[in-house]
C-alpha positions, 0 to 999 in steps of 0.5 A: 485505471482504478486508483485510490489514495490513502493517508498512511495510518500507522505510527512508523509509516510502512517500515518493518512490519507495517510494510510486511503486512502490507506487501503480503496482503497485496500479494493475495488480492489476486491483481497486480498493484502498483504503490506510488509515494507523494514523490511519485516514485512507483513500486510492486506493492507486493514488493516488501523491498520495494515497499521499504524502498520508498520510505513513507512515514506516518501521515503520508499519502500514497496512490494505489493503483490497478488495471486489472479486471475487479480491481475495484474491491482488491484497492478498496481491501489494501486502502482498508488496511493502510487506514489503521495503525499497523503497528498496535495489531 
């Protein structure tokens, strides 16, 4: 299974509107992503709740992860956008 893991680059950590952004993003690459915290802990990346829920802060790593046929370009997207800070665009 792809995965890739990445240090969360926004100031706040995937709360509020880092999370939204996040979640919608994943919504729209077309394969279903699966977001895992340092604790192990797995939810729907497409998922705002689910995003929210897991409460990773800034600097914190996270695995992504898919199944699906051309996953590949889909995590390397999200990976992209976990790489900025969120919060100053």
């Amino acid at each position: 299974m792809p995965e890739r893991t990445v240090t969360v680059a926004s100031s706040v950590g995937l709360h509020a509107r880092p999370a939204s952004l996040f979640s919608q993003a994943a919504a729209k690459v077309g394969v279903p992503v699966t977001l895992t915290s340092a604790a192990g802990k797995s939810v729907n990346a497409a998922s705002i709740l689910g995003v929210l829920s897991l409460g990773i802060g800034s600097g914190e790593e996270v695995t992504l992860a898919s199944d699906a046929e051309g996953s590949e370009g889909a995590l390397d997207e999200l990976v992209a956008l976990l790489s900025r800070d969120l919060d100053k665009e």
